[in-house]
Phi, psi and omega in degrees: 000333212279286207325316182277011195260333172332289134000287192259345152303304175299333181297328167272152195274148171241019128218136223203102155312026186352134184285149191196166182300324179296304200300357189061037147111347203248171212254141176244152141211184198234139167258159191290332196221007160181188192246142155235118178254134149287140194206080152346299180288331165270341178101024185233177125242148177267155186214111186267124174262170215289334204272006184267333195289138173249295193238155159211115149213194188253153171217185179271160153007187042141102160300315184311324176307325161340304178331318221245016169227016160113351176284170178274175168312301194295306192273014158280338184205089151316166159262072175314089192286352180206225214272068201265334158335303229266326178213196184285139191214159140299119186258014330205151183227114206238171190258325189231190167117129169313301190259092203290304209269187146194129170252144164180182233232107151265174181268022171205073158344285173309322173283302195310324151293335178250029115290333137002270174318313182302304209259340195261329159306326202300297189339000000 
């Protein structure tokens, strides 16, 4: 009985992105031991376990603009999941996986990475 209430810890979220117009309608959230995003362009959500995140951090506007700030090709043109062009986003670097770089918009940047950050310590 212990194993499933375990089980059922994990199930639950320690943060919850609400869909919302920046985000284009989709949900983000943080689990004790990965991430799940929903993602239209890809048809899925996708789920990052905390210990495949290499970086996370917030960046600014215009992802393409990275080129010019000294980031690389591969992290200028990402796998954008919503409006992250538009405003201040998350950026994340993941170790495998067809799309490596991944952007996208939560409605508190700033918490959603440093609960991230929190769960990347855990490891």
């Amino acid at each position: 009985m212990s194993q499933k209430k375990n089980m059922s810890d994990d199930q639950r979220p320690i943060y919850v992105s609400p869909r919302s117009l920046r985000s284009l309608w989709q949900e983000y959230r943080i689990y004790p031991n990965r991430l799940e995003l929903e993602c239209r362009v890809a048809l899925h959500k996708l789920v990052i376990l905390a210990d495949e995140i290499i970086e996370i951090e917030i960046r600014p506007a215009l992802v393409f603009a990275d080129l010019f700030r000294g980031k690389s090709f591969a992290y200028s043109f990402p796998l954008k999941m919503d409006g992250a062009d538009c405003r201040r986003h998350v950026a994340i670097k993941r170790k495998t996986g067809f799309m490596k770089h991944l952007r996208f918009t939560p409605d508190d940047p700033d918490k959603f990475v440093e609960i991230c950050k929190s769960i990347m310590k855990k490891k």
